[in-house]
C-alpha positions in Angstrom: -58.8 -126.8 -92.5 -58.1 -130.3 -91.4 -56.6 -132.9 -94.0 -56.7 -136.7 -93.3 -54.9 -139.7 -94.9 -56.0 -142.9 -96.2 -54.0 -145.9 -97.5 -55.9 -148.1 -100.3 -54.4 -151.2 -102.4 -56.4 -152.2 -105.5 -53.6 -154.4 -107.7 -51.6 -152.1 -109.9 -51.6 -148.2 -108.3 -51.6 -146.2 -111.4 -55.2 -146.6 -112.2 -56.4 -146.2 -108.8 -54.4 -143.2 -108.3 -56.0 -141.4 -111.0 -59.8 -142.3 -109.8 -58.6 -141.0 -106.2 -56.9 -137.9 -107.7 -60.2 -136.8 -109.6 -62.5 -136.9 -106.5 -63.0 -133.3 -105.4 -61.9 -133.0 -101.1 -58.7 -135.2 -102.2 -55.7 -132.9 -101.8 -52.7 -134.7 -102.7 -52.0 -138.5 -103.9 -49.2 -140.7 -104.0 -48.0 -144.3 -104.6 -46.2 -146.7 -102.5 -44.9 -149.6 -100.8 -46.2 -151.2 -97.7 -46.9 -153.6 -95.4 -43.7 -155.3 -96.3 -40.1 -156.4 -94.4 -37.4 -154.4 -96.3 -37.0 -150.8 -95.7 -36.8 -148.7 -98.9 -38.0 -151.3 -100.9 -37.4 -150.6 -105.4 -40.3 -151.9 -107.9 -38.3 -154.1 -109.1 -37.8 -155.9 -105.6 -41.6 -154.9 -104.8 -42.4 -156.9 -108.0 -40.6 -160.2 -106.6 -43.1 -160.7 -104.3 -40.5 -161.5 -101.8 -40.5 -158.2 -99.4 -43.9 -158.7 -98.9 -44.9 -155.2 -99.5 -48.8 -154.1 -101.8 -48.7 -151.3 -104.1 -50.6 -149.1 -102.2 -52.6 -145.4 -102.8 -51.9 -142.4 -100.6 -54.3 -140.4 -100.1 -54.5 -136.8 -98.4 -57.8 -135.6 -98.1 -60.1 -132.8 -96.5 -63.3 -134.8 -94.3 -65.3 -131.4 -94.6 -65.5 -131.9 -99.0 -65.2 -135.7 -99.2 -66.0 -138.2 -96.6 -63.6 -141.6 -95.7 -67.1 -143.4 -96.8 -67.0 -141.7 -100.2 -63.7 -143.3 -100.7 -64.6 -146.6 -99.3 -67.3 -146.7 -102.2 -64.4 -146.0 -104.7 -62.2 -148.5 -103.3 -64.8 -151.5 -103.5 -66.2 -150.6 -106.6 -62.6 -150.3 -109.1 -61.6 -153.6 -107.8 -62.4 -156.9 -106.9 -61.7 -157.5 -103.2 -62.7 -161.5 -103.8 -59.4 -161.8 -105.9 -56.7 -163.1 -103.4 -53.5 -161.4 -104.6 -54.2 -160.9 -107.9 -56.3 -158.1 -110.0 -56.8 -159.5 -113.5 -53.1 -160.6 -114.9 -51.5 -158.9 -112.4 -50.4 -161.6 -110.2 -48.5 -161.5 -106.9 -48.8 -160.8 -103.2 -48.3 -157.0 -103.8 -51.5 -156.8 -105.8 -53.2 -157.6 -103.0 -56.6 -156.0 -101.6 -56.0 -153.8 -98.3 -57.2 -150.4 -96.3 -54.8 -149.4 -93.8 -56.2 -147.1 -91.7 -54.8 -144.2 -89.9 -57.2 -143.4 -86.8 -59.4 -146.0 -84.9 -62.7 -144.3 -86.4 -61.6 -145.1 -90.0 -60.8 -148.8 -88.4 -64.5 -148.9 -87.6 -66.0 -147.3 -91.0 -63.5 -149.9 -93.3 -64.5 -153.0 -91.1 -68.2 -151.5 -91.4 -68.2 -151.0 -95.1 -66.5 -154.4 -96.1 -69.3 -155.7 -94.3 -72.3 -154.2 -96.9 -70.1 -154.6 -100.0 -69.9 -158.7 -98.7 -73.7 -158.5 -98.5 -74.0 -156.7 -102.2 -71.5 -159.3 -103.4 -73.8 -162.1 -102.1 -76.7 -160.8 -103.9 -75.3 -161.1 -106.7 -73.7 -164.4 -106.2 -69.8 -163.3 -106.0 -67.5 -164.9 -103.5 -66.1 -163.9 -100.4 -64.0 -160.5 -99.4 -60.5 -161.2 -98.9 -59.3 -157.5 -98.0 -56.6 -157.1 -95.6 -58.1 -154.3 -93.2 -55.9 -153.4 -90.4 -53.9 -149.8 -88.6 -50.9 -148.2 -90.4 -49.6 -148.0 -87.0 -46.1 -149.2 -87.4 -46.3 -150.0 -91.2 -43.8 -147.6 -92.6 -45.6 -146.0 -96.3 -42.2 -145.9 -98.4 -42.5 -143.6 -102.0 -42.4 -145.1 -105.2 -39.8 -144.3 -107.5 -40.7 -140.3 -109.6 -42.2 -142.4 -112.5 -44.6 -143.9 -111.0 -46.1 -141.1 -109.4 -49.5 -139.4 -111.7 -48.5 -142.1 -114.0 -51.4 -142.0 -116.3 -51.4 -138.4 -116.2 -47.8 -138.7 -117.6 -48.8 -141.5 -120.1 -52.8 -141.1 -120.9 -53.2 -144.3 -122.8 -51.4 -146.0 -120.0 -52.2 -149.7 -118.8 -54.7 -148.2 -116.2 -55.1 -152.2 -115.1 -58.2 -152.3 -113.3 -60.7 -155.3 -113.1 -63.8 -155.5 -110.7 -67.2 -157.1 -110.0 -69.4 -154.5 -111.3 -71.6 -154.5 -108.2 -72.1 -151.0 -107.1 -71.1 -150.0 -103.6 -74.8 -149.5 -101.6 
């Protein structure tokens, strides 16, 4: 059984960890650091702003149960991508909209898909996708610290943080 792996940043990962965990095909989640200059960055540097790093999702997941679209739709629809570095009140360059993608065929579908959520949005009047879209290839996907991992399976009523345009994904 073949297992692929997907990078996604929504804002704040705790909330879109949990509505990646739930999807049946995903096998294991995580949350993380990237797309930053310090190695090894901590929250608390993440949360400067200065290493330059999003909060990103981790994502292992089987093609034959779930497809990389199926996720696409998620990603558009818990978040909105017009937001430039912010997701409601969480402000900052690591809340930041991005798919980093791990072959050249999930480069394609991303690219693809931004493209008919932009022409949803623009029914509906909503501004233009700012999503950073680019290969993990030579991004380094550092671990968050234990307590952030299944964090709102650790603390249910946690801030789950999520905002988004409440078009639906075509």
């Amino acid at each position: 059984m073949s297992r692929e792996r997907a990078y996604f940043a929504t804002g704040c990962f705790w909330g879109a960890e949990r509505r990646f965990w739930k999807l049946e095909g995903v096998t294991a989640t995580s949350v993380g650091y990237m797309g930053g200059t310090t190695a090894n960055p901590s929250y608390e540097e993440v949360c400067t702003g200065k290493t330059g790093h999003a909060e990103m999702v981790f994502i292992e997941f089987e093609p034959s149960k779930i497809s990389y679209e199926r996720l696409l739709k998620e990603f558009w629809e818990m978040h909105d991508p017009t937001s430039l570095n912010q997701q409601g009140g969480d402000i900052g360059t690591q809340y930041r909209s991005a798919i980093y993608t791990t072959t050249p065929e999930q480069e394609k579908v991303a690219a693809l898909s931004c493209q008919v959520y932009q022409k949803a949005l623009d029914g509906e009047g909503l501004g233009k996708i700012v999503t950073e879209i680019k290969s993990d290839n030579g991004i380094e996907y550092y671990i968050a610290e234990e307590y952030h991992q299944k964090y709102l399976a650790k603390n249910p009523n946690g801030y789950d943080c999520h905002s988004s345009t409440g078009v639906t994904y075509p």
